[in-house]
ZADO-1210 file (C-alpha; in nm, 4 decimals, padded with zeros to 6 digits):
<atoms>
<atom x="07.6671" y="02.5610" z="-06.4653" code="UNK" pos="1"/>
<atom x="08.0114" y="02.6502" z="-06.5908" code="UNK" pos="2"/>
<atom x="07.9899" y="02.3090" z="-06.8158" code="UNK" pos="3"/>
<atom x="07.6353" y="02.4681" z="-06.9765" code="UNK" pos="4"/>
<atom x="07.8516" y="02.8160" z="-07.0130" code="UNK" pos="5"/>
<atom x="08.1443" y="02.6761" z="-07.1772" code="UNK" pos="6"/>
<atom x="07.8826" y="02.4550" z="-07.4436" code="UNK" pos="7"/>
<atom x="07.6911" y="02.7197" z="-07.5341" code="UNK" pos="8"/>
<atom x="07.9930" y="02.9810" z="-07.5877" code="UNK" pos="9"/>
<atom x="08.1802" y="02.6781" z="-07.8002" code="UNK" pos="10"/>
<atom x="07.8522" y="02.5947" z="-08.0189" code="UNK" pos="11"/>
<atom x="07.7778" y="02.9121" z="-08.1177" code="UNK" pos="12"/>
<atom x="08.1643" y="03.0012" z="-08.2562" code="UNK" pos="13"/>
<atom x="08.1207" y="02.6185" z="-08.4158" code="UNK" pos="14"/>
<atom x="07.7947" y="02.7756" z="-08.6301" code="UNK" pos="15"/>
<atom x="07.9818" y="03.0618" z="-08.7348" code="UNK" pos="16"/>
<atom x="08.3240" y="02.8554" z="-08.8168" code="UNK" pos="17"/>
<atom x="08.2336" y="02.5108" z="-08.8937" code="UNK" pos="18"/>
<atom x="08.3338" y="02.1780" z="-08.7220" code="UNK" pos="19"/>
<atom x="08.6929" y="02.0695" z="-08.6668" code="UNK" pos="20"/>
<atom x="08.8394" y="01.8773" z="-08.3515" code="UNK" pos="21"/>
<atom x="09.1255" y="02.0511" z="-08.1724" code="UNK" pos="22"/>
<atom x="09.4696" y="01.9592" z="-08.2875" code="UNK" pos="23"/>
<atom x="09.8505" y="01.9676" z="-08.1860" code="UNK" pos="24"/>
<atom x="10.0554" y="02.2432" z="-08.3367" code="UNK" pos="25"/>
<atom x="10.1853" y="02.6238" z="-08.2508" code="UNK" pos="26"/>
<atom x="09.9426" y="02.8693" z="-08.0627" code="UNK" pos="27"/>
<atom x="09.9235" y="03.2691" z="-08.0327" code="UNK" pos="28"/>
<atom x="09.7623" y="03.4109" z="-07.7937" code="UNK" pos="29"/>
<atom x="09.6919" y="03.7667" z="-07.6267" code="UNK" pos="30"/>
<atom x="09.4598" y="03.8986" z="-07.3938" code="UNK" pos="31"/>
<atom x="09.3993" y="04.1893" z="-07.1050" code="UNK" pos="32"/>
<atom x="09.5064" y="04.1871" z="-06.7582" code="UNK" pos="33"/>
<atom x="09.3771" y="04.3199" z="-06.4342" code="UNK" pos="34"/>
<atom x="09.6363" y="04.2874" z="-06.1392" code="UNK" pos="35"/>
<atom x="09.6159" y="04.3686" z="-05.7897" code="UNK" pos="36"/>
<atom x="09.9057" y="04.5586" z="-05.6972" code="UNK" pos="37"/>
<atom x="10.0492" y="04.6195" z="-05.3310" code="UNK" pos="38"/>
<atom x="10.2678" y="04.8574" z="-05.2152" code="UNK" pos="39"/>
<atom x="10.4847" y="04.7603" z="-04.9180" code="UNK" pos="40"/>
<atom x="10.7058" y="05.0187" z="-04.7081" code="UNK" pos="41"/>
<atom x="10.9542" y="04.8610" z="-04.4375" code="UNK" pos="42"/>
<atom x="11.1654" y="05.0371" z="-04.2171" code="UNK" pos="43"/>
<atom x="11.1943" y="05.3857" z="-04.1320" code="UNK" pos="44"/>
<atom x="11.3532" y="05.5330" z="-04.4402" code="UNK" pos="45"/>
<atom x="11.2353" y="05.9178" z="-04.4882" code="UNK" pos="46"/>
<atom x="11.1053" y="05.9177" z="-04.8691" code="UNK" pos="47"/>
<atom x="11.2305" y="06.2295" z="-05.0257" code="UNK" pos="48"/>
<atom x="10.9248" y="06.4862" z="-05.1637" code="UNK" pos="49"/>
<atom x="10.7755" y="06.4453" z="-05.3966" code="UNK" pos="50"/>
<atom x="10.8094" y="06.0658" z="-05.4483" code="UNK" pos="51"/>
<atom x="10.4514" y="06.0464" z="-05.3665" code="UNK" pos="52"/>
<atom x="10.4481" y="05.7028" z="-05.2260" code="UNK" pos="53"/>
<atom x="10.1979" y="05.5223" z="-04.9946" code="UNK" pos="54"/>
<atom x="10.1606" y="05.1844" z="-04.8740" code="UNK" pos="55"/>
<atom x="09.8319" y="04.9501" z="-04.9375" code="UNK" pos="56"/>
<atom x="09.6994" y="04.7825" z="-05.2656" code="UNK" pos="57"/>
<atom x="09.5758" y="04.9331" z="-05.6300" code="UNK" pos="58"/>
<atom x="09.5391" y="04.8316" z="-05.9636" code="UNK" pos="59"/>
<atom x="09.7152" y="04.7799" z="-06.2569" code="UNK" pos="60"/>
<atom x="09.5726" y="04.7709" z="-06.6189" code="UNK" pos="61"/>
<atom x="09.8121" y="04.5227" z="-06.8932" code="UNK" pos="62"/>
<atom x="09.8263" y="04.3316" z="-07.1925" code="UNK" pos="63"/>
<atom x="09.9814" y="03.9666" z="-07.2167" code="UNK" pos="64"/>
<atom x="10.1212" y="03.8152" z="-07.4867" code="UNK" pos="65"/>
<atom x="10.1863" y="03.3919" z="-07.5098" code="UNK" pos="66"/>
<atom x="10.3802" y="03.2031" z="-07.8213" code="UNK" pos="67"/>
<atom x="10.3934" y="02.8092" z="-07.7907" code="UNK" pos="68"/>
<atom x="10.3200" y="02.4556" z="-07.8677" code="UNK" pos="69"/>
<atom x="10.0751" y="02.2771" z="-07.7569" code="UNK" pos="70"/>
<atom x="10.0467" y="01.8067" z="-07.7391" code="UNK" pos="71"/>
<atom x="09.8027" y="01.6135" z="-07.6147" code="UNK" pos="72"/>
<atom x="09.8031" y="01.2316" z="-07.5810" code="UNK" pos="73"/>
<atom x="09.6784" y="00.9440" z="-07.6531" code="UNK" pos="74"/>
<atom x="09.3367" y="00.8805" z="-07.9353" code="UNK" pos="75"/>
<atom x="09.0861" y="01.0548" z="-07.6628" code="UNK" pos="76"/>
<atom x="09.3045" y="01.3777" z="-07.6615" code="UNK" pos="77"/>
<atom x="09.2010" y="01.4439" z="-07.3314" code="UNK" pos="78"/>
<atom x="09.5427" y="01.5280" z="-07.1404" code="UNK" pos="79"/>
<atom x="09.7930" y="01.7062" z="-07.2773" code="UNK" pos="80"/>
<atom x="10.1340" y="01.9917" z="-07.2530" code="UNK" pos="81"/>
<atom x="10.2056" y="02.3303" z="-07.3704" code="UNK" pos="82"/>
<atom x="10.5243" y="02.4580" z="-07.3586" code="UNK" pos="83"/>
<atom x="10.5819" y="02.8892" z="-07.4564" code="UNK" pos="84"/>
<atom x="10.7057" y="03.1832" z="-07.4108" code="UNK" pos="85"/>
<atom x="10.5273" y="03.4900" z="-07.2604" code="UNK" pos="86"/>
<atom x="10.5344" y="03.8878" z="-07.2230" code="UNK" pos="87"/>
<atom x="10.3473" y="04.0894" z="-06.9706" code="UNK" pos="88"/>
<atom x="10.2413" y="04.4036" z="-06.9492" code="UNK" pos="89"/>
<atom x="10.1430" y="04.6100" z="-06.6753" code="UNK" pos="90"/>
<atom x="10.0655" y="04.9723" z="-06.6072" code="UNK" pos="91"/>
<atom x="09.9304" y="05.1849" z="-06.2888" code="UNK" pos="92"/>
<atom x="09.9256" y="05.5124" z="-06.1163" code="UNK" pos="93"/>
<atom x="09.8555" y="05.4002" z="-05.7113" code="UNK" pos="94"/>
<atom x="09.8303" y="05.7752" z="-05.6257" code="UNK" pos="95"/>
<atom x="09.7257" y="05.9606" z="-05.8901" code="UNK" pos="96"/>
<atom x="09.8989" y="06.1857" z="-05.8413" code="UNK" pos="97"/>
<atom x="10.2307" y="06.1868" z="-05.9937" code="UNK" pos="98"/>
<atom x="10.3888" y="05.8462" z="-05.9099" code="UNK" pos="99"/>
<atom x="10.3670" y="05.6007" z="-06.2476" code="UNK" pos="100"/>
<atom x="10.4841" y="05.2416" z="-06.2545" code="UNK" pos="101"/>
<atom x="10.5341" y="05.0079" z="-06.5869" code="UNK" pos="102"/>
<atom x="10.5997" y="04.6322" z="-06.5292" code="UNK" pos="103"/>
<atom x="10.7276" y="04.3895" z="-06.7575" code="UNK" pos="104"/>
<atom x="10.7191" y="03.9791" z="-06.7143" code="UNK" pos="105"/>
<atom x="10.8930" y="03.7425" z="-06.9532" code="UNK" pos="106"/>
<atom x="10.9941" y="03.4481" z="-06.9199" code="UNK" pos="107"/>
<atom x="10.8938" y="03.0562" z="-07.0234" code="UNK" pos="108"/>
<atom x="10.6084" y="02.8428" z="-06.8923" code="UNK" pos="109"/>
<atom x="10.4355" y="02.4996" z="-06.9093" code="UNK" pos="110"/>
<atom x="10.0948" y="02.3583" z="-06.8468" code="UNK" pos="111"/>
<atom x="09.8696" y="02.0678" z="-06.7951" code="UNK" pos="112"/>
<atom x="09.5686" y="02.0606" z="-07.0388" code="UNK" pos="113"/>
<atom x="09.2664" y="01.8182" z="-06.9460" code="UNK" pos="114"/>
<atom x="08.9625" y="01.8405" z="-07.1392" code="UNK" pos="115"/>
<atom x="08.6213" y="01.7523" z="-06.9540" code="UNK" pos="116"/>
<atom x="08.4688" y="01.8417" z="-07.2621" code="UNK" pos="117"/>
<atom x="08.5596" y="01.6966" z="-07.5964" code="UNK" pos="118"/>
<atom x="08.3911" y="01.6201" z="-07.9093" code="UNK" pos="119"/>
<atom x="08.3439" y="01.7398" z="-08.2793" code="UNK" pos="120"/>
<atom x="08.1994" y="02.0977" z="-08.2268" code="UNK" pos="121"/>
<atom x="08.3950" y="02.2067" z="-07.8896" code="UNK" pos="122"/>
<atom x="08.6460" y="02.1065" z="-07.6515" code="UNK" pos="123"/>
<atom x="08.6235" y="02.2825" z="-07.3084" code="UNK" pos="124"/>
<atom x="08.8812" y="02.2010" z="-07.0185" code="UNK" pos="125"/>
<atom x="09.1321" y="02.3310" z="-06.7762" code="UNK" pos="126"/>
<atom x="09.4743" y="02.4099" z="-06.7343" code="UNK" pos="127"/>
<atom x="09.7584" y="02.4180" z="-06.4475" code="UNK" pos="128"/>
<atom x="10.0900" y="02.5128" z="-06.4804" code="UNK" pos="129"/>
<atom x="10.3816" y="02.7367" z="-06.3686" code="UNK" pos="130"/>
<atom x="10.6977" y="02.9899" z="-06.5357" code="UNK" pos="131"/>
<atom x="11.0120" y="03.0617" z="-06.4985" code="UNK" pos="132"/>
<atom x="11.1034" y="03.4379" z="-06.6013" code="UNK" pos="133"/>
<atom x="11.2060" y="03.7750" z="-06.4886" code="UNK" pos="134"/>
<atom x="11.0464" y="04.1020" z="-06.3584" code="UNK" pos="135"/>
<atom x="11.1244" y="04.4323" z="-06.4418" code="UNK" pos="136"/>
<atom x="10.9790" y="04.7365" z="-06.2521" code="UNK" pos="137"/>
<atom x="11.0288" y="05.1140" z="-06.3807" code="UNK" pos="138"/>
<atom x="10.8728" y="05.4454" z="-06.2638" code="UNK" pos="139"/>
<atom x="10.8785" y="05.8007" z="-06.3235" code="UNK" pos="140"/>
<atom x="11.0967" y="05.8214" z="-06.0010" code="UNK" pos="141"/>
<atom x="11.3719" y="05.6335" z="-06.1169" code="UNK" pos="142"/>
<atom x="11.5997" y="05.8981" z="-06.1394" code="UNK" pos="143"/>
<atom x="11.5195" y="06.0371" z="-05.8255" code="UNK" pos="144"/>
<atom x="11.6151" y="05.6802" z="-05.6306" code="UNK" pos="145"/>
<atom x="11.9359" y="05.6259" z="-05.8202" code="UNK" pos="146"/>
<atom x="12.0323" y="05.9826" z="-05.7356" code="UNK" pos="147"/>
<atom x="11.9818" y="05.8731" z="-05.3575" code="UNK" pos="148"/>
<atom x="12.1920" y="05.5029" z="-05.4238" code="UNK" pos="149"/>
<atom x="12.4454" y="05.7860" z="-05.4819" code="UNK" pos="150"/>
<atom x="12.4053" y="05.9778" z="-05.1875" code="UNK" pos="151"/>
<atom x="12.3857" y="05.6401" z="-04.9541" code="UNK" pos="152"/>
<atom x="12.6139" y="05.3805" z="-04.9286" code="UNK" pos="153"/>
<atom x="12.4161" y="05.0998" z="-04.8072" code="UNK" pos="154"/>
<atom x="12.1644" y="05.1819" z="-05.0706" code="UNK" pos="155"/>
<atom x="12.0702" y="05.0029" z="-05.3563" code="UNK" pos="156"/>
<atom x="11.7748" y="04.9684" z="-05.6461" code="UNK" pos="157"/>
<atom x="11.6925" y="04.6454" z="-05.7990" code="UNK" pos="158"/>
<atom x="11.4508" y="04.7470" z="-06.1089" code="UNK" pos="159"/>
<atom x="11.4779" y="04.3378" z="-06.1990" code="UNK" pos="160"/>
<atom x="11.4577" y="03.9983" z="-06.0413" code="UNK" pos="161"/>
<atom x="11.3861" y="03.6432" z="-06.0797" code="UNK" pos="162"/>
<atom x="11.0207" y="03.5536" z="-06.0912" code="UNK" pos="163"/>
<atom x="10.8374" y="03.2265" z="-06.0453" code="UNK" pos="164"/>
<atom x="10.4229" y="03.2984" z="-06.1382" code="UNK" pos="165"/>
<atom x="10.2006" y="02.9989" z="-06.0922" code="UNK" pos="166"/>
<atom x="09.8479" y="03.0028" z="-06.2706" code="UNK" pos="167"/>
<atom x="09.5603" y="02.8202" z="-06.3916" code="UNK" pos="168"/>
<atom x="09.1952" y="02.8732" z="-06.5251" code="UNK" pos="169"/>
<atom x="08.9458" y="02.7294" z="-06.7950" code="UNK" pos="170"/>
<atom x="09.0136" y="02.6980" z="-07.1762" code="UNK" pos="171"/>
<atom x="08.7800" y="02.6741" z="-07.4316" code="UNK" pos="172"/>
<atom x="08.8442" y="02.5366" z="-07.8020" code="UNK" pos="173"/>
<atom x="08.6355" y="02.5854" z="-08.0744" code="UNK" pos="174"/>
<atom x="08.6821" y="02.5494" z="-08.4820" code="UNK" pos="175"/>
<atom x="09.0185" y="02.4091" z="-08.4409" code="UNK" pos="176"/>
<atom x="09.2012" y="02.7805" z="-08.4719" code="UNK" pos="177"/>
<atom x="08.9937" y="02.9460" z="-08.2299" code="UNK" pos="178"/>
<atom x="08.9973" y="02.9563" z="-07.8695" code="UNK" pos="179"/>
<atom x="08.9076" y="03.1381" z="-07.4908" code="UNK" pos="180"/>
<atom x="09.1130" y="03.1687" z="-07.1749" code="UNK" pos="181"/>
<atom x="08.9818" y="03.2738" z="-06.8686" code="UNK" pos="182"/>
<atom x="09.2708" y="03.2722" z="-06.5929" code="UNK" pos="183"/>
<atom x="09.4409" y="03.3212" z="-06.2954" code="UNK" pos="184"/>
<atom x="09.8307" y="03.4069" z="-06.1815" code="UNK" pos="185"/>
<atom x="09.9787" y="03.4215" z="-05.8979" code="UNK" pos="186"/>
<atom x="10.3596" y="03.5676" z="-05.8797" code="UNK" pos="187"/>
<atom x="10.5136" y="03.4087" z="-05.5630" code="UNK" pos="188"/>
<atom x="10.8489" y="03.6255" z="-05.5919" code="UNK" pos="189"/>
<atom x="10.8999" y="03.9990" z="-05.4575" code="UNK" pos="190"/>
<atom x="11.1969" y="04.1836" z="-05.4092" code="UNK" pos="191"/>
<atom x="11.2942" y="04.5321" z="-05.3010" code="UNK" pos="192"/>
<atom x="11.2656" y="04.8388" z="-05.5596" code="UNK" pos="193"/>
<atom x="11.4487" y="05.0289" z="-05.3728" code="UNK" pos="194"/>
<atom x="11.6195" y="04.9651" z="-05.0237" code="UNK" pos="195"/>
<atom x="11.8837" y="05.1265" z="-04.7961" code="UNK" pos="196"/>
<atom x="12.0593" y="04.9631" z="-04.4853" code="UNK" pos="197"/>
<atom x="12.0556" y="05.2160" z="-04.1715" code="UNK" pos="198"/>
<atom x="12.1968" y="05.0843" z="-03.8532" code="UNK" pos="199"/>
<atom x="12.1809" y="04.7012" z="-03.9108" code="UNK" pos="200"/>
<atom x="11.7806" y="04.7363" z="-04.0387" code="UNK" pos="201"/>
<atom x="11.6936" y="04.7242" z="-04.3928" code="UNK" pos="202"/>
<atom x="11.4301" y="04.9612" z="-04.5084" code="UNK" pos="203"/>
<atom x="11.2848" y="04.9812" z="-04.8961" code="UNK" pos="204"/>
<atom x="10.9780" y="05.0090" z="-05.0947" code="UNK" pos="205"/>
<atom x="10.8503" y="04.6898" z="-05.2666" code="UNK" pos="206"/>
<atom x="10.5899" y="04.6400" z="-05.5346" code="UNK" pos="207"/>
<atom x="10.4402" y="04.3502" z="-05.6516" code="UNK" pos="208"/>
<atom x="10.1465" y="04.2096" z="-05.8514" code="UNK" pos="209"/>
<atom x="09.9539" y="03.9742" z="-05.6039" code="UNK" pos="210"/>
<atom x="09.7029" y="03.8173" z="-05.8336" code="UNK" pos="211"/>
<atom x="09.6745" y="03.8617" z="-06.1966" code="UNK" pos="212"/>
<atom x="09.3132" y="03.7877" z="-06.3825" code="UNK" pos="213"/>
<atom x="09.3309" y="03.7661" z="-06.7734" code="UNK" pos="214"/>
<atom x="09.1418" y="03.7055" z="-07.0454" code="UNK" pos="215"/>
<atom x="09.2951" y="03.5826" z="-07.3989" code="UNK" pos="216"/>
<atom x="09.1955" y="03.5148" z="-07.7241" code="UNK" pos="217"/>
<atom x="09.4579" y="03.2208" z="-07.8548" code="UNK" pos="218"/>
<atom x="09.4767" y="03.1417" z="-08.2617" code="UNK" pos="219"/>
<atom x="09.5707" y="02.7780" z="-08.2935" code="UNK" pos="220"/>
<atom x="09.7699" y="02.7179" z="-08.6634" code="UNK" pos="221"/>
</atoms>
């Protein structure tokens, strides 16, 4: 079914654009993203008012952005690498009703291409891969936190860490410049937003995008 799908999408762009086999060379690409976010509270830390923060799981509404290379091997062109770098967007109100958080993901990333469809008008296929980046959360309660990392000693706010995303999906090729994405990532990295230490126990507020689901449009040159 998804083989049928991924023809008919690729033969119809070929009628429009003409017929050209899918090359090596630099990419663009950049597409919309739909995360589920989850809110975690630990401990027993009284949140001050206002701060309008609850535990449990939203959404969040982005943009992504991807820059690379892309090789495959070999005459049949049916495994290959991309190497790039990529910028995330992501924005949500959980509440709505006064709390606002903006996350931004950078980093580098590669992936395994494989092409179960390849020929003349369209090459269809998946790809697998994994990045190595950062993660940077800010709010509209910023202030308000670092204004209690003042009042506490064993407090702290970490707005950025390390992050290690994993993802994968289906690809579709068509014209030689144009192509789909349809995909999935998975962040496997959290770390507290804010957290204070009270009486040996460590209590904070965490956010982090469990699963990411994107579309892209990528420009092949």
């Amino acid at each position: 079914m998804i083989s049928k799908i991924l023809k008919t999408l690729g033969f119809f762009c070929c009628v429009i654009g003409g017929l050209q086999a899918e090359k090596n060379g630099i990419f663009l690409a950049a597409g919309f993203q739909y995360s589920f976010l989850k809110t975690t509270l630990t401990g027993s830390f009284p949140l001050p008012d206002g701060a309008n923060i609850t535990p449990g799981q939203s959404s969040m509404y982005g943009a992504a952005l991807r820059f690379g290379y892309k090789r495959f091997f070999r005459a049949q062109r049916r495994n290959g690498l991309r190497i790039y770098v990529y910028y995330n967007y992501g924005y949500a109100s959980p509440t709505f009703a006064g709390l606002e958080l903006n996350n931004n993901a950078y980093g580098v990333g590669i992936d395994y291409l494989f092409d179960f469809l390849d020929n003349v008008r369209v090459q269809a296929g998946i790809f697998a891969g994994f990045g190595l980046g950062g993660s940077s959360w800010t709010s509209n309660q910023d202030q308000m936190f670092k204004k209690l990392v003042a009042s506490y000693p064993n407090a702290a706010v970490n707005f950025s860490y390390f992050q290690l995303p994993l993802q994968w999906g289906l690809r579709v090729n068509m014209n030689r410049h144009h192509g789909m994405e349809i995909g999935v990532k998975i962040p496997l990295l959290h770390n507290f937003y804010f957290k204070d230490v009270i009486k040996g126990k460590t209590s904070g507020i965490t956010f982090q995008r469990n699963t990411i689901l994107y579309v892209q449009y990528v420009f092949a040159f």
